[in-house]
Every structure is written in C-alpha cells, then in structure tokens.
C-alpha positions in Angstrom: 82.9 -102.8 102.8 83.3 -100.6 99.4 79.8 -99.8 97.8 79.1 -102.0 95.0 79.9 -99.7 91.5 77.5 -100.2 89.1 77.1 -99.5 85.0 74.6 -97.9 82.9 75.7 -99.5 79.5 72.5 -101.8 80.1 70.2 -98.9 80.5 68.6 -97.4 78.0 70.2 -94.2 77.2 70.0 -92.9 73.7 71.9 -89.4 73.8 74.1 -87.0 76.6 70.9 -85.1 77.4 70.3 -86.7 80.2 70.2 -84.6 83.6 69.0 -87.5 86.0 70.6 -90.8 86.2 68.9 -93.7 84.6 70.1 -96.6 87.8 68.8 -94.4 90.6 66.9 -91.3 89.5 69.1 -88.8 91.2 70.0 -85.2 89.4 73.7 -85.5 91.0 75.6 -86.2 88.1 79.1 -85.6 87.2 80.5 -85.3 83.7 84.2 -84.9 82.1 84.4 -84.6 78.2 87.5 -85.2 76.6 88.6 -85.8 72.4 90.3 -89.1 72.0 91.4 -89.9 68.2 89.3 -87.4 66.8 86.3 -88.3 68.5 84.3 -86.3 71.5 83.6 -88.7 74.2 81.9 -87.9 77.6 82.2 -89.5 80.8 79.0 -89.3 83.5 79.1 -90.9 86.7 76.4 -90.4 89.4 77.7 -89.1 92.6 74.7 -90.9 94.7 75.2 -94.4 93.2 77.7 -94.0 91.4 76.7 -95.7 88.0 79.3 -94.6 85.2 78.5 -94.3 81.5 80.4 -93.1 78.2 79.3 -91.0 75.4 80.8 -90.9 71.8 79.7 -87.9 69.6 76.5 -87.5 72.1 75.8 -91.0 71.5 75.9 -93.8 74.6 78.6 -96.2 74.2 80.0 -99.2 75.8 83.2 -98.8 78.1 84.5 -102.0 75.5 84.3 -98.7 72.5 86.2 -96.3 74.7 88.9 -99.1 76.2 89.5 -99.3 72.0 89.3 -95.7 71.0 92.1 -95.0 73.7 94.4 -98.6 72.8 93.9 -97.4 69.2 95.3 -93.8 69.7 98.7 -95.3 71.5 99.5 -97.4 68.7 
C-alpha cells in the first residue's frame, strides 16, 4: 500500500526559512525554486514523510495560488 502523502498548507509556516519540517520534525527536506509569471515560487517536500509545501516570494502559499499562477501563465 502507497504511504499516505500529506500537506503542510495547514501548518503554520510563515516564511522559506524553515530547515525542519513542520508535519514530522525531520531536517530532510528537499527544495526546487522556479519563477512562474514573474513570481519566485519554491517547492519543499520532506523526504521522511513526505509533506509538500509552496512558497511565493518567501511567503507560504496554498497549492490552489500555484495551480493559478501556472493556468494564468498558459493563457
């Protein structure tokens, strides 16, 4: 049975200083930045529990934002 992936959108993260991950405490995190439309976005995932999180500009963001940051740049 495939793990269970879980979100940090409900945790509270307030910038993309964070070295640990806010679901499980673990320092193994993974990040790819990228610019979409003119804006810096980051994407963190944790490699032990594999929570996933997006940044805008340094500042958390729902996946909902990114889905239309990258919908908006197509059209």
């Amino acid at each position: 049975m495939a793990p269970r992936l879980r979100s940090a959108d409900h945790e509270p993260m307030s910038d993309a200083s964070h070295t640990t991950c806010p679901v499980c405490q673990s320092g193994d995190l993974i990040t790819i930045t990228m610019e979409v439309s003119g804006n810096d976005l980051s994407f963190t995932t944790c490699h032990l529990c594999e929570a996933k999180w997006w940044y805008r500009e340094g500042k958390a963001i729902p996946l909902q934002s990114v889905i239309g940051l990258v919908v908006g740049q197509g059209a």
